[in-house]
N, C-alpha and C positions, 0 to 999 in steps of 0.2 A: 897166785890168783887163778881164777878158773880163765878157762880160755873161751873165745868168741864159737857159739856151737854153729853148726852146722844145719841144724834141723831148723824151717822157719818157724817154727810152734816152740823154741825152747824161750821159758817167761824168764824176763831181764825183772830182776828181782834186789829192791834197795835191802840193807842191812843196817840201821840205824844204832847205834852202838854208842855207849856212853863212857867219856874218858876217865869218869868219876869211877871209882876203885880197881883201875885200873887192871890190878893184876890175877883180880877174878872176870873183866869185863873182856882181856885179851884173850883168856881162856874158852868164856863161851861165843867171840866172833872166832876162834878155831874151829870151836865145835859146831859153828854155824857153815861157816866154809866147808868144811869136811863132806859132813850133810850132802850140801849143795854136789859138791866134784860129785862123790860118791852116787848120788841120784839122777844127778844132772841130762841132759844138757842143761845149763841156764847160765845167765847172765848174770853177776853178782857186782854190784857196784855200792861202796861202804861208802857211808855218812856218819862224821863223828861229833856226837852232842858233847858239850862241856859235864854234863849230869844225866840221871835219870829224868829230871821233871821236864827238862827239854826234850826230850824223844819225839811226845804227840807232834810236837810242830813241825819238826824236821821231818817225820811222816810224812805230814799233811803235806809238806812242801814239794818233798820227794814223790808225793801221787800226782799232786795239780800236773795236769798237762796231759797225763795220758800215759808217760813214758815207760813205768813200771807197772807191770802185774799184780804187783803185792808188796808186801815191807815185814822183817822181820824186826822187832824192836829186842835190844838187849842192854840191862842194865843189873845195878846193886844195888838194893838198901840197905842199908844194915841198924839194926835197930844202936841208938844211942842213947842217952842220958835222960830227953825227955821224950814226948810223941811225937818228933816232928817227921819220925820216920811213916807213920802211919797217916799222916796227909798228906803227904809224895807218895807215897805206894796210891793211896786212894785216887787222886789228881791224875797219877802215872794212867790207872789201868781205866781210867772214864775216859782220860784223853784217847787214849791208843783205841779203844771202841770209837769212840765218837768219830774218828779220825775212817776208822774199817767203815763205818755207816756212808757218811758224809760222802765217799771216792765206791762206793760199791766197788770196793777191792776189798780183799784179804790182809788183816795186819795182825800179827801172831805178836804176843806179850813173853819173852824170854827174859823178865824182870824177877830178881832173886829178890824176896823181901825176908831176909833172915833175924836170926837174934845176934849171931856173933861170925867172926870172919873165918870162923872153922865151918859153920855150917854154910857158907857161902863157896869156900872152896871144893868141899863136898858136893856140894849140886853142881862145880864147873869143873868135870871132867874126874871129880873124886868116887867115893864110893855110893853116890846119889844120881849117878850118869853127869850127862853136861845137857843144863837144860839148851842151851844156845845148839848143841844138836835137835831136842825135841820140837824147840820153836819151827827152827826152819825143816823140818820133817811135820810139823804140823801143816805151816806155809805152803808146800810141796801137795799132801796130800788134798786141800781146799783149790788147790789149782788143778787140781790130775779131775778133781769133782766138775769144778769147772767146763775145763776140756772136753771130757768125757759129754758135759750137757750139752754143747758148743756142736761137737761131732753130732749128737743124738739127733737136733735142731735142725745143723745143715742136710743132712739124709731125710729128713720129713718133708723139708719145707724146700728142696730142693736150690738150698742154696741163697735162703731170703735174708737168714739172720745173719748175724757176724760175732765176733767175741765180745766185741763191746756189747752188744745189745744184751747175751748170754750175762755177762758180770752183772750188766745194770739191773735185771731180774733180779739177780742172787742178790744182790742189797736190799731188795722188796719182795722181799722172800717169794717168789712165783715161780722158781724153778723147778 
């Protein structure tokens, strides 16, 4: 696990992760972790959904309160027999927005929607990179934005705004 940073500015950042296909979803919360040490300072504390369709909620619940920065979401779909893989991909990535809107936080979709579980282990760390790295290097990069506004804000205004106010902008696009 990443270690407790040191800088007050490092964002304590959830990782929502789904136990459903386990052994491509293990791969990219490595590649999500990785990520995080590698770029870090931050705070990384995993939350583990049953599925992908549960991710949004666990989100949502993992923002209420204030606690985290941001959330990265990771899961599989893999296409099967009929569509049903394509209203969980659809459900998945409206929830995981909805969820970014609602907490004017940042919440990165690191949800593979494949055909088959070769193209799923390609995209986790194969010869398609690891998305669960790009997620949370997405994550990272909307928060460095963030920051960056947050800083710009407090040297203008001599110290009036805060980070919450800065986030809550950036949900209403005014930043």
């Amino acid at each position: 696990m990443i270690p407790e940073p040191t800088s007050p500015f490092a964002p304590r950042i959830a990782v929502v992760v789904s136990r459903y296909n386990a052994s491509v979803t293990d791969r990219l919360l490595a590649g999500a972790i990785g990520e995080a040490d590698r770029r870090g300072p931050c705070v990384v504390d995993i939350w583990h959904a049953p599925g992908a369709f549960e991710l949004p909620t666990l989100a949502d619940r993992a923002l209420t309160g204030g606690r985290y920065a941001g959330a990265v979401t990771l899961g599989c779909i893999i296409r099967g027999a009929t569509s049903h893989d394509q209203h969980i991909a659809v459900a998945v990535t409206q929830g995981v927005m909805q969820v970014s809107l609602k907490h004017g936080r940042p919440v990165t979709l690191g949800v593979l929607t494949v055909n088959t579980p070769e193209q799923a282990s390609e995209r986790a760390g194969g010869v398609h990179g690891n998305k669960g790295t790009d997620a949370m290097g997405a994550l990272l990069d909307v928060l460095g934005v963030i920051d960056q506004a947050w800083k710009h804000r407090m040297a203008a205004s001599g110290g009036a705004f805060t980070i919450q106010s800065v986030l809550n902008d950036k949900a209403t696009g005014s930043v």
